[in-house]
N, C-alpha and C positions, 0 to 999 in steps of 0.2 A: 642526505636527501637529494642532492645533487645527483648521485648519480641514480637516481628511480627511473624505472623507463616504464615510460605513462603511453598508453596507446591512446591515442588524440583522435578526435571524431571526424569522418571525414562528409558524412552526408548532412552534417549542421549547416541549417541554410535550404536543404535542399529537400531532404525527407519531413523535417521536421522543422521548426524555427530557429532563428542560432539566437536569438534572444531572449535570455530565461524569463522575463516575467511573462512574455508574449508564447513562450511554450508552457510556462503551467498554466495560462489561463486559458492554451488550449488542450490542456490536457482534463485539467479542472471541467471543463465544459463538456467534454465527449462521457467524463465518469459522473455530472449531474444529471446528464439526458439517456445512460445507460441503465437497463431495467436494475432496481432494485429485490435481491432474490434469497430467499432463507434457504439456502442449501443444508446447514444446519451439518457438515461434513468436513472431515480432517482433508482439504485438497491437496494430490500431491504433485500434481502435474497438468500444466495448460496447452493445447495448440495455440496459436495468435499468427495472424498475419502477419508481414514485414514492409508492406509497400508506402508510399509518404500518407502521414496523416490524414492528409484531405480525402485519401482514398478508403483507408482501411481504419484511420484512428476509432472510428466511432465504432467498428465490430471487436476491436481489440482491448476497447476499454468493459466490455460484455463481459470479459471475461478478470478483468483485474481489479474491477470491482469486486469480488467476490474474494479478494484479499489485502483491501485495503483496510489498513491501519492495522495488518498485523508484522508481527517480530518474526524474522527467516534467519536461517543462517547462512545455507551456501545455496543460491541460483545457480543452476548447471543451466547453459543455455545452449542450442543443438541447431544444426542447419549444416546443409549441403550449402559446398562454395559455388558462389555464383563467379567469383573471378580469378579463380586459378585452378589449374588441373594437375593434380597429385595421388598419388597412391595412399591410400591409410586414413586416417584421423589428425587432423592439425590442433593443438589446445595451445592456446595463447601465452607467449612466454612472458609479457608483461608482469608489471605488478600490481599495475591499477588503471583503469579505462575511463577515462574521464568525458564527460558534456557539459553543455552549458549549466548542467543543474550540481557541477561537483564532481567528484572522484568517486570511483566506486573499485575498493581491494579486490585484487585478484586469489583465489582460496588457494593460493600456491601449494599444498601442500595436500588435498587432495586432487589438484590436478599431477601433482607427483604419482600418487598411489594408481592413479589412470594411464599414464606412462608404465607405470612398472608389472600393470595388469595384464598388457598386451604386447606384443610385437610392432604391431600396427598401427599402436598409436605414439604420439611422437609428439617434442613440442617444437612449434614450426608455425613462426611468425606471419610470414611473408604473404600467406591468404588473407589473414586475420586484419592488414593495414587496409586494405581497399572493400573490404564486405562489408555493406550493408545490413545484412539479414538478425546480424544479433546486437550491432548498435542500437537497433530504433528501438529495442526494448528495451533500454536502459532507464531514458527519461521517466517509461510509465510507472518500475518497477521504481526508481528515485520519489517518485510521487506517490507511491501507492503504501510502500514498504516503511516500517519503522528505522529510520538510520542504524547503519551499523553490519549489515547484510555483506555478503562478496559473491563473487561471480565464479565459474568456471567456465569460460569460453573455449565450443568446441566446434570444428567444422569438419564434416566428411568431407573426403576429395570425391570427384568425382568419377572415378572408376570405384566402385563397391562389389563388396559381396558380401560376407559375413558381420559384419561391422557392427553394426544395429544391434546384431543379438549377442557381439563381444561386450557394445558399452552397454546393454541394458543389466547385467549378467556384475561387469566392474562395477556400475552404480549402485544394483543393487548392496552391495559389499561394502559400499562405504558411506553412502546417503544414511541420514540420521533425521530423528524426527524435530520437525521446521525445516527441513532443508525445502528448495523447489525444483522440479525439473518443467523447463520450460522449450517446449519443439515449436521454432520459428517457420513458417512456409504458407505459400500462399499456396493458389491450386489452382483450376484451369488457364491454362496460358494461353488467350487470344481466339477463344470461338468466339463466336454470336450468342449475344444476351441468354436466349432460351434453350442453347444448348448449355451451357456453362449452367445454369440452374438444374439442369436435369440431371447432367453428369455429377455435381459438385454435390448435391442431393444426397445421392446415391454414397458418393467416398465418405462423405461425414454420416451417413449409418454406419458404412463399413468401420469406419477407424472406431464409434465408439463402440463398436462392438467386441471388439481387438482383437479381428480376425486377421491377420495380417497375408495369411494366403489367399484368403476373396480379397483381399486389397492387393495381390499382386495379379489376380485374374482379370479383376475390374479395371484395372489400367491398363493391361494388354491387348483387352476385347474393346475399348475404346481406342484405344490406340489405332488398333485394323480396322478401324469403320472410316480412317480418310476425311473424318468431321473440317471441315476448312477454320485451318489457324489454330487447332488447338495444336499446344505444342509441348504442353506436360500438365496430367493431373496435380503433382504435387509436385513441387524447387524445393521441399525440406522434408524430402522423402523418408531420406535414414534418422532421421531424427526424430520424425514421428511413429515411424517404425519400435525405435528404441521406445518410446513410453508408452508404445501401443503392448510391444513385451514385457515392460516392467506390470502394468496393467493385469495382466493376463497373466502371472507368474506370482505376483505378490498380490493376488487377489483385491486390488484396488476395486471391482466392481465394473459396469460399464460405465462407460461416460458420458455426459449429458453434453447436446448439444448446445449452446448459447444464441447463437447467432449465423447466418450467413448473407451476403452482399455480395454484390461484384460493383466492378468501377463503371459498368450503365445505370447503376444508382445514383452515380453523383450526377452533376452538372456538367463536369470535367472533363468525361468521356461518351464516344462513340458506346452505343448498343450493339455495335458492328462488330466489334470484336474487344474481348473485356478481361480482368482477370479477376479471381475467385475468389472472396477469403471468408475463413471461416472460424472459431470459437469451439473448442469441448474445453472441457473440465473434466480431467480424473481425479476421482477422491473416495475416502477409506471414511467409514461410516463410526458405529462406536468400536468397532476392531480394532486393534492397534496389531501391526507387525512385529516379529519378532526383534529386531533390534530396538522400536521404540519403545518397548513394555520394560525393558532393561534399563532404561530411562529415566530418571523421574522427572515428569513433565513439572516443568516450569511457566508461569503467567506468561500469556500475550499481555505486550503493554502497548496500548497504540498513542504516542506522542503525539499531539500534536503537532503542525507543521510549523518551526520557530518564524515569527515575523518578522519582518526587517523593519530595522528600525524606526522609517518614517510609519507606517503603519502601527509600532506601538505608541508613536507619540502623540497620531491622529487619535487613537482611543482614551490617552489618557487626557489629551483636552478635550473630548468629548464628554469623558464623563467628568471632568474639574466646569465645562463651562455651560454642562445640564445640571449641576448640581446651585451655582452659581443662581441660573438662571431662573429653576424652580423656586428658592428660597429667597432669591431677592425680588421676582415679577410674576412668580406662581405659573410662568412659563414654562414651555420644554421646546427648545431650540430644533431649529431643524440642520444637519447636515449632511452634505455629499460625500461618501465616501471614494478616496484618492485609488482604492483596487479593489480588483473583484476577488481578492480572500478576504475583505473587509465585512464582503455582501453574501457569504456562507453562512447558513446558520451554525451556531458553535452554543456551547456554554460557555458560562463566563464567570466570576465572582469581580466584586469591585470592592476592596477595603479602606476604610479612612482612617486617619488618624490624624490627632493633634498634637504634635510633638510626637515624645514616645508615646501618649494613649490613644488606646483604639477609642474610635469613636462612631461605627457602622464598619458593619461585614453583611453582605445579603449574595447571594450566587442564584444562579439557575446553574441546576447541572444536567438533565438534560436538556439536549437541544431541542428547542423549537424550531418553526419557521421563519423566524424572526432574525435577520443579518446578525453578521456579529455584534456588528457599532452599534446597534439600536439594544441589544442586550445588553452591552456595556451601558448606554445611555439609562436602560432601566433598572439597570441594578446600582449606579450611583447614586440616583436620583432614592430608590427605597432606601439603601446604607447612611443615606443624610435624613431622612425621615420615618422610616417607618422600623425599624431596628427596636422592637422592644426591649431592649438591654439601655437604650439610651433614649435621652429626649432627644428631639429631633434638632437640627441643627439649625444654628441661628444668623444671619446676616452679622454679625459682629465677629465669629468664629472665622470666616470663610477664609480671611487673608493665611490664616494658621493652617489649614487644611495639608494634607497631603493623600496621593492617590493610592492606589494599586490594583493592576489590572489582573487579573489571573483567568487566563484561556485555557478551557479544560479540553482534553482528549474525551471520547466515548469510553465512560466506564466497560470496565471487562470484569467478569465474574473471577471470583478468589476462592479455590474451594480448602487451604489450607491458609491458616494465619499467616504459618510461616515461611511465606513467598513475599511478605507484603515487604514491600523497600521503605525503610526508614526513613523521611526528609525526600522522597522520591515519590511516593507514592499518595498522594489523598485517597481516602477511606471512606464508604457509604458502609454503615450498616442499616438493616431491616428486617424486620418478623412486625407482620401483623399491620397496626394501624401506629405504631413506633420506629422510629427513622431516625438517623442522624450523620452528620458530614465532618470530616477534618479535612482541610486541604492539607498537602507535602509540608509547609512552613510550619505548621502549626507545631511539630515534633520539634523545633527548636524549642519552643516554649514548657516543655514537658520533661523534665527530668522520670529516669526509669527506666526509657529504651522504651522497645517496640509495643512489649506487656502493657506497660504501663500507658500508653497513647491508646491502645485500645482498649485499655478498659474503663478508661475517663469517657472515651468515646461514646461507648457504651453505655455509661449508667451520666454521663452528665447533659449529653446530646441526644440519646434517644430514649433515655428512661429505664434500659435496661440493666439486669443484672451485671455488674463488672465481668463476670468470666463467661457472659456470655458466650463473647467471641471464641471462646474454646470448646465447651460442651454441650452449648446449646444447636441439635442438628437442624433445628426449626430455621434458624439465623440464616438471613443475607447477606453475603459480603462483598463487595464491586470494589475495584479499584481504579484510579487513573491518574492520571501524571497532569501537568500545567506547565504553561509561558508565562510566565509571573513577570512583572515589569511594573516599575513605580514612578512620581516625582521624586526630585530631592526636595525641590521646594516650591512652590506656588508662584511662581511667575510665567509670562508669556515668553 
């Protein structure tokens, strides 16, 4: 482990926040105020701007909403170098690029197959320590992404020619389904407000079009009109080039526009002179590519994001001292929650028990609008009272009590049993006006294996026939994962 070489962040502080809880909550904030949208589409590829948060975070989170909480496996991520000048393709010899939100693996091994694809391309550090443009993506893709993902860091130098259409051509070759391609670049550099919207206009029909020779016309004949300050349509040119090819080759579709802004939107900047940024989304509809159909797809699982500590411990006395409080003063307490992941809405489950016996389980699984804590606080409060499996709980009991808090992910549909993770995954089944849940833990309790938890599942929780879950095509199946976290014992 010693000897890893970690490519270390260098615009923390300055792009972004270098203080994690103060950068997810504002990263959290720009993907609660960004539009929610049913693309309803396998995406495979984003443009996003690269400039500091305050500028561009809120048009860049447009676009990564629309894959948060799913499972990737390799982000290739693309931009021309803003601070070194080279011939070729530079891809990152690191082995893992780290921020303040953690490490994230470098896919060494198809950035190998990327080297041995071309001549020109090469792996060559030296760009890679001082660029901006594929760092600030990191945080959002850390926040958005199910853990476990890597990267391929690649930067065009800045003398180009063929390049674009060498990596779109290798990626296509070894990109697999979940993988991401992600082209970093901002776009008009430094006109005035109302020319930067009419230009900028214009290039984001062009790109999602994937015309990429009206996209080298449209930048020349702007170029020759002498517009004061502009001083380049797009900084990540070849690399939007590149997914504009893959696009247009692998029949991805066009690509829809998200968003666009410049920095006379903020508060921050002059209207005088501004820079551009913009949002598409490339994505493959129910088609599948040849290489993903050779596949067999596998469940998105989207984990929730684990808490830290003091936040599972504010939940578990909240609901030990709404449980408390309802059954000894017929009260429900009020409290301030210490973060603002506390005050997202989530699902939740709250279990109790008395010694080894259970004594209330009640969940909401999906989310409401209701914070977490307050769901936590309503589900303890019903698992002590209203649990018809048990009488409700008594003022004499309490000292005994213990908690558990389980924070659910957004179920994802299961269209095979057999994806479903054992001890991993909690289970919705549904057909009709019949429904029923296991959480992940529950499989400990269940001798049989996978079969057999789902077929209790079935005929003891939802009333249906036991092999449902197998032949019946009528059947619903949702799956999702949990932060389960308990007391050992009842004390302050």
């Amino acid at each position: 482990m010693n000897n890893k070489n970690i490519r270390q962040p260098v615009v923390s502080g300055q792009f972004y926040p270098a203080d994690p809880e103060e950068l997810r909550s504002q990263i959290r904030k720009f993907l609660k105020e960004a539009e929610s949208r049913d693309l309803d589409k396998d995406i495979k590829a984003l443009m996003l701007p690269h400039a500091g948060y305050s500028f561009s975070g809120a048009v860049a989170a447009e676009a990564y909403k629309q894959i948060r909480g799913e499972k990737r496996g390799t982000v290739v991520l693309l931009c021309n170098s803003h601070s070194s000048f080279f011939e070729g393709v530079a891809l990152s010899e690191s082995d893992s690029w780290t921020t303040p939100l953690g490490e994230v693996e470098v896919d060494k091994d198809k950035a190998q197959k990327l080297v041995d694809s071309q001549e020109s391309f090469i792996f060559y550090e030296d760009p890679h320590i001082r660029e901006h443009s594929l760092e600030v993506q990191l945080p959002f893709l850390q926040t958005v992404l199910e853990p476990g993902f890597k990267i391929v860091p690649v930067l065009f130098g800045n003398i180009s020619g063929e390049e674009s259409k060498h990596m779109a051509s290798a990626l296509s070759e070894i990109l697999q389904g979940g993988d991401l391609v992600v082209a970093s670049s901002d776009m008009s550099h430094f006109p005035p407000y109302e020319e930067a919207n009419r230009i900028d206009s214009r290039t984001l029909e062009i790109i999602a079009d994937r015309d990429i020779e009206e996209l080298e016309n449209h930048i020349s004949e702007v170029m020759e009109q002498g517009i004061p300050g502009e001083d380049t349509l797009l900084c990540g040119e070849d690399g939007v080039k590149t997914i504009m090819e893959m696009a247009r080759s692998r029949d991805w579709g066009k690509g829809e526009v998200l968003r666009y802004a410049n920095s006379g939107d903020t508060d921050l900047a002059s209207k005088d002179s501004v820079v551009g940024y913009g949002t598409i989304v490339f994505a493959q509809g129910e088609k599948k590519d040849d290489n993903e159909s050779q596949e067999e797809e596998q469940p998105q699982t989207a984990h929730p994001e684990q808490l830290a500590p003091e936040e599972k411990e504010f939940l578990l006395k909240v609901a030990r001292e709404s449980v408390e409080n309802y059954v000894n003063k017929g009260r429900i307490p009020e409290f301030e929650a210490p973060s603002e992941r506390l005050q997202e809405p989530k699902g939740a489950f709250v279990t109790i028990k008395k010694g080894e016996e259970l004594r209330g389980c009640i969940g909401q699984i999906v989310q409401s609008e209701k914070p977490l804590w307050q769901v936590a606080q309503d589900m303890a409060i019903a698992a002590a009272t209203k649990d018809g499996r048990f009488s409700p709980v008594t003022s004499e009991e309490l000292p005994e009590l213990t908690y558990e808090v389980s924070v659910l992910s957004l179920p994802f549909s299961v269209r095979d049993w057999k994806d479903i993770k054992l001890g991993e995954h909690g289970v919705i089944v549904r057909k009709g006006g019949n429904s029923g849940v296991f959480l992940p833990q529950v499989a400990e309790e269940i001798s049989g294996g996978k079969e057999e938890f789902l077929a209790q599942l079935c005929w003891n929780k939802a009333g249906l026939p036991p092999e449902s879950y197998k032949n019946d095509p009528e059947l619903e199946m949702y799956a999702f994962t949990v932060d389960d976290f308990s007391t050992v014992e009842n004390k302050d």
